[in-house]
N, C-alpha and C positions, 0 to 999 in steps of 0.2 A: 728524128727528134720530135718530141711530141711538142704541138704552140695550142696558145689560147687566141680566139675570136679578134678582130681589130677591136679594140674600145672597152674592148674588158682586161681587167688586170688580178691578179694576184695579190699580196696586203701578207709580204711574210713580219714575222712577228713585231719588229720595231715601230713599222707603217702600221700595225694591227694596237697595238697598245695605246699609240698617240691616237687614233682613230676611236677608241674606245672612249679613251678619257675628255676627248673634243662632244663626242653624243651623249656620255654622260652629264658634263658641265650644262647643255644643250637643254638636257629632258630634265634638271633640275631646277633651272631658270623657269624652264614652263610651267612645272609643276608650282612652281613660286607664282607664279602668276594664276593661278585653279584651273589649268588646265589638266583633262584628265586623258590617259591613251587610250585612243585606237585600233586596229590592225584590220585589213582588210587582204583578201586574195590575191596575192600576185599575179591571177587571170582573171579574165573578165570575158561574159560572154562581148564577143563582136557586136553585134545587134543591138545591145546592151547601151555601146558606145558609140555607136556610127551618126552622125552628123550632129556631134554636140560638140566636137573639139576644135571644128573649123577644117578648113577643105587644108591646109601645109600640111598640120598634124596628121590630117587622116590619111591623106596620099604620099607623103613621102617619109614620116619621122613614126609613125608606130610600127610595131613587129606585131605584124599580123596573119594568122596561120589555121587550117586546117588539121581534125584531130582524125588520124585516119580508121579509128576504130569506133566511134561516133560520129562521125562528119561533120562535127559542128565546128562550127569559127571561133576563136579565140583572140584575145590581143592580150599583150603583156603589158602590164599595168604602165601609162605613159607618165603620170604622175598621181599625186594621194587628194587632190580638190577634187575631182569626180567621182571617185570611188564612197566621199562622203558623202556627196550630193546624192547618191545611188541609195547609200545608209539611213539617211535619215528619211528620204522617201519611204524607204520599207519597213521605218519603224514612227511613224505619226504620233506616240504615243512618249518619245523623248520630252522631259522638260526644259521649257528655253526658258532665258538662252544653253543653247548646247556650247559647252566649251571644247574641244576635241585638239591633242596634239599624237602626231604621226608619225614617226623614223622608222623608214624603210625604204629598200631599193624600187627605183624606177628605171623602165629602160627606152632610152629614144634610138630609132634608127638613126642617124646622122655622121658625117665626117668628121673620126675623130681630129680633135685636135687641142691645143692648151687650152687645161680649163674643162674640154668638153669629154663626155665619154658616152658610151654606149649602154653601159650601166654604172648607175652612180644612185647617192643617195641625198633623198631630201629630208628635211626635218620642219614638217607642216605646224600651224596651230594655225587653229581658226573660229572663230564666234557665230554661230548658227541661231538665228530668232530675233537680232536686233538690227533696225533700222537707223541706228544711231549713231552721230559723229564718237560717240563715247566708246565705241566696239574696233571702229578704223585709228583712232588714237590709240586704244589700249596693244591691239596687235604690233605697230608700229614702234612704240613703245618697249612693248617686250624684244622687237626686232632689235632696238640700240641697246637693248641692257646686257642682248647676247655681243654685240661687237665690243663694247666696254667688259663686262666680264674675260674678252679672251686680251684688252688691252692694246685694241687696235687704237689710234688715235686719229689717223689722216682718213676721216668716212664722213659721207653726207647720206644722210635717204632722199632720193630725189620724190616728186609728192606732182602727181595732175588729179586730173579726176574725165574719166569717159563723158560727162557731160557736159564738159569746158568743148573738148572736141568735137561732139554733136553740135552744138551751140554755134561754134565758131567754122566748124569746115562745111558742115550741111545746111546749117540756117542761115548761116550769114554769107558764106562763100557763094552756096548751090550748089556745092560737089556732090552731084549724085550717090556715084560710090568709090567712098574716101578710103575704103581697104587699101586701095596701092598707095593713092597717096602717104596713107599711116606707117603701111612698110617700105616706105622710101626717107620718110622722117626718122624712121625706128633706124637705120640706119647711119645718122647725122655724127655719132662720136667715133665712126668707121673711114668715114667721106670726107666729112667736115662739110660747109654750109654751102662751098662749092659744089661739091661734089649730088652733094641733096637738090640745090637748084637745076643742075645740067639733068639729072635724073627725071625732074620734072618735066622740065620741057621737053627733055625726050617723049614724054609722055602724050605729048601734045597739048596740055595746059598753057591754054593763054599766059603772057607774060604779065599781066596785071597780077590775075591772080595767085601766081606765083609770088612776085613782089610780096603781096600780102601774106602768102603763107610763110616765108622766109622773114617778115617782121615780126609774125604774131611766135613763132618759134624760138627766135632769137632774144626774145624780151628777159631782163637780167635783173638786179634786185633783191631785194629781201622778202619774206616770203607778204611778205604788206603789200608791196609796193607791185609786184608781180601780180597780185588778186586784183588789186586797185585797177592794175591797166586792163587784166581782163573783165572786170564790170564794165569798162567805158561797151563794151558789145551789149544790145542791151535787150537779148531774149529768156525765153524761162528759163531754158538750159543752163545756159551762163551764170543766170545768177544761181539755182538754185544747186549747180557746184562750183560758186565761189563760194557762197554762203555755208557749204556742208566742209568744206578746205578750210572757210577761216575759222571755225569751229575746233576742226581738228588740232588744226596747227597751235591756237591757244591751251590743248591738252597736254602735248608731246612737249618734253625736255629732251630735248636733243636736236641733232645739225639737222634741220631740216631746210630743203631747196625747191619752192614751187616752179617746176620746169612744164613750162607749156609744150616744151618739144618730145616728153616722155609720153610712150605709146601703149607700151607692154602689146605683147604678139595676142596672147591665149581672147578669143572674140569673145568669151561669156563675160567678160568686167562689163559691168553696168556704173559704176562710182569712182571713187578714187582708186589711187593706183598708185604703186609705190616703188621702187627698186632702191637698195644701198649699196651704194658703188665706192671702192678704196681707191683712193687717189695715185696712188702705187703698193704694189706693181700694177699698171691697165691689165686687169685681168678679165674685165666684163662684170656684171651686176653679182654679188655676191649672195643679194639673198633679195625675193621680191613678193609683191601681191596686189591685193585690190580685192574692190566688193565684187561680189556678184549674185546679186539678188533673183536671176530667175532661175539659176542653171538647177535648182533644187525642184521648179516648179514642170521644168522635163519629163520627171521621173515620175512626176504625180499631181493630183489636181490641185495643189495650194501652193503658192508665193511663198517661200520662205526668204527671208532676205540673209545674207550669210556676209562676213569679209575676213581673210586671213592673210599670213604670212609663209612662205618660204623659203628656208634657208639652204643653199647649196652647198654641202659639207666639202666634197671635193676642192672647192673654188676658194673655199674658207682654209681648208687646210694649206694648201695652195701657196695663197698669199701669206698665210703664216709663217710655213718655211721659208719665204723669202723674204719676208724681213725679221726673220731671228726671234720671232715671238713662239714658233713651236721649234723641237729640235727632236732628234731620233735617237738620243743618247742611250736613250730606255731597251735596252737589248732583249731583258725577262724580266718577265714576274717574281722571280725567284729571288729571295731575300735571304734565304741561309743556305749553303750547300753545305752536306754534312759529308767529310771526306775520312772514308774506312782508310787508315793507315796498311790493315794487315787483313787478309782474306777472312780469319776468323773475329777478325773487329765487327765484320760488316751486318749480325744480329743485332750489337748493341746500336749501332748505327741506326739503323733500322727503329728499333726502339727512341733515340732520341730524335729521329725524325716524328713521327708516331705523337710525340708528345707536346714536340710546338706546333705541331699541326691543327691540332685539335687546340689551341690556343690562339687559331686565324693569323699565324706565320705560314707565309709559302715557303715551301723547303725542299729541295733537290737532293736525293742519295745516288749513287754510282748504280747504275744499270747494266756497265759493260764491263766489269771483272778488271775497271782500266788498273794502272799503276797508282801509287801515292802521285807521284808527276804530272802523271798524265790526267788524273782529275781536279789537281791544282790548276792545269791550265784551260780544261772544261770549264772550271766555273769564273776565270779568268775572261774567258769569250763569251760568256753570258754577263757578264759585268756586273757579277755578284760581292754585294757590301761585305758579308759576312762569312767565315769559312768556319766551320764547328768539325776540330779535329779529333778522330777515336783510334785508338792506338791501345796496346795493352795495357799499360798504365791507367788510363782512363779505363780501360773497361774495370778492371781490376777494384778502382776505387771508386767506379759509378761518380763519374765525374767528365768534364767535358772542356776541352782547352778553345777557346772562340779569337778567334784573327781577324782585325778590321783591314781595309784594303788603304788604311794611312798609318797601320803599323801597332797599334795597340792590342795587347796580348793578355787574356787573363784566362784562369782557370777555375772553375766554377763545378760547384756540386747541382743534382737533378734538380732538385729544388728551387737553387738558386736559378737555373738556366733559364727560363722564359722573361724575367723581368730585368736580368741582365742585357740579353738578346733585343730585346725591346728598347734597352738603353742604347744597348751602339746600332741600331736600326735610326 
């Protein structure tokens, strides 16, 4: 019996349809907002990528391989933020701001599991050339207009900024190197506040400063009052992402939560940082981001400052079907099956398929010589609206009998047939 890979899957037509119509609704929102597409390689030279995505990414979570007919190193593209940052290095000559959106697979090595996959797809945008609270608001922004558009209700975007965290774990702590510490706080909606604290001290972190980290995390609020507490720290950091936070936050309409305890994993954020998590089902973050001002300046000698969003379509669809906001009802495309009564029907048939086609109806005729039955119940399993019956009579007077699936029945000349067909569609 032939199988596919762990973490990869198959998407037969129902899961393929809604999956369409989810990336379309997606790349129209975008495009509503002037973002324009992308596409980049689904490989990447290795060399290319090695030591910009952080030592997790690069040791455990890329698929990375040898080409044995060139020898060169490859990795399959682990996500669409770097492959830009690689883009606009090599083209100096883009106008900013660059507005760029992205849908396309990306693939991590990792254990599958809900939620996660080995290959999945993201749907990026992001704003390349500004420094601006106006570019982290605007992507954010565009983030809740796609949760609102699909009619989710119960979602927050939680909101810090990488420089709250410099500020508060390195300068005011002395945490040397707060990577563990970050991914043991990145951890906090897995553990809970216990579970974060014993972790710590397993660490061997002083209990004071533990104390402290576990106050400065747990701070709760509105997104005012949460900034407030973090000015009372009073280095540059601090303030200069409070000050780029409160900025934002007066931009964005929508649920926004300034969470001191949000980390985001990927090391190149330099600024804020974002994730939009549903309340239910606990699925994990649905769709996230943050700035990152240098990862552009890797590739080549100038700073460009960039910040964007991504949205996890898998994660999206996910929680969709589980709370009844998407459904797989959609069996085909197919909107008219045109069913030959009689073996020598099947010309005209032919013919009146031929003619709402070319009128942008999708339309299905008999391909397997079935019975009058047995293609009544073909297009019965594809859950087709309309059934267009050809039989000698209709051939005879170039005429066409149409059967809705709630029982209405009318019989219609060539003529009339497109704008009928359109009526019971």
């Amino acid at each position: 019996m032939p199988r596919i890979p762990r973490g990869f899957r198959d998407f037969p037509p129902p899961v393929m349809i809604l999956r369409k119509e989810v990336l379309s609704k997606i790349e129209e929102i975008y495009k509503r907002f002037g973002f324009d597409p992308l596409e980049t390689p689904v490989l990447e030279y290795w060399e290319t990528v090695k030591g910009k995505l952080g030592e997790e990414a690069e040791t455990k979570l890329m698929f990375i391989f040898p080409d044995f007919l060139s020898k060169e190193w490859y990795t399959l593209r682990y996500e669409l933020t770097f492959p830009l940052a690689r883009f606009v290095a090599m083209h100096p000559e883009l106008p900013l701001p660059f507005k760029r959106y992205h849908i396309g697979r990306v693939w991590r090595h990792e254990e599958p599991q809900r939620g996660r996959y080995r290959e999945f797809w993201q749907c990026d945008a992001d704003v390349v050339g500004s420094s601006y609270p106006e570019a982290d608001a605007e992507v954010i922004e565009l983030n809740v207009e796609v949760f609102r558009a699909f009619n989710f209700q119960d979602f927050v975007v939680r909101l810090n900024d990488r420089r709250l965290l410099t500020g508060i774990f390195e300068e005011e702590l002395g945490i040397r190197n707060p990577v563990p510490v970050y991914r043991t706080i990145d951890k906090l909606d897995k553990i809970g506040e216990d579970g974060v604290r014993a972790e710590l001290l397993a660490k061997g972190m002083h209990e004071g400063v533990v104390d402290r980290i576990m106050g400065i995390i747990s701070v709760k609020g509105s997104p005012k009052e949460v900034l407030e507490e973090a000015s009372r720290i009073k280095n540059e950091k601090v303030s200069s992402g409070v000050d780029h936070l409160t900025q934002v936050v007066e931009m964005v309409e929508g649920p926004i939560q300034v969470d001191l305890s949000l980390v985001r994993g990927l090391e190149y954020y330099t600024g804020p940082v974002f994730e939009t998590v549903i309340k239910e089902p606990k699925i994990g973050s649905v769709a996230g981001g943050g700035r990152y001002d240098r990862l552009i300046a890797l590739y080549s000698d100038r700073d460009v400052p960039a910040t964007g969003v991504s949205i996890g379509v898998e994660r999206l669809i996910d929680a969709g079907l589980e709370l009844g906001i998407f459904n797989l009802e959609k069996k085909s495309y197919v909107q008219v099956y045109v069913i030959s009564m009689k073996r020598e029907s099947w010309p005209y048939a032919l013919r009146v398929a031929r003619k709402l086609r070319k009128e942008g109806i999708y339309v299905a005729v008999d391909l397997m010589r079935r019975s009058f039955r047995s293609q009544k119940e073909h297009a019965k399993k594809l859950g087709v609206k309309v059934l267009a019956f050809i039989g000698p009579k209709e051939v005879e007077g170039e005429r066409v009998t149409l059967y809705r699936e709630d029982g209405t029945r009318v019989e219609v000349t060539l003529s009339e047939l497109t704008s009928k067909v359109k009526e019971l569609l």
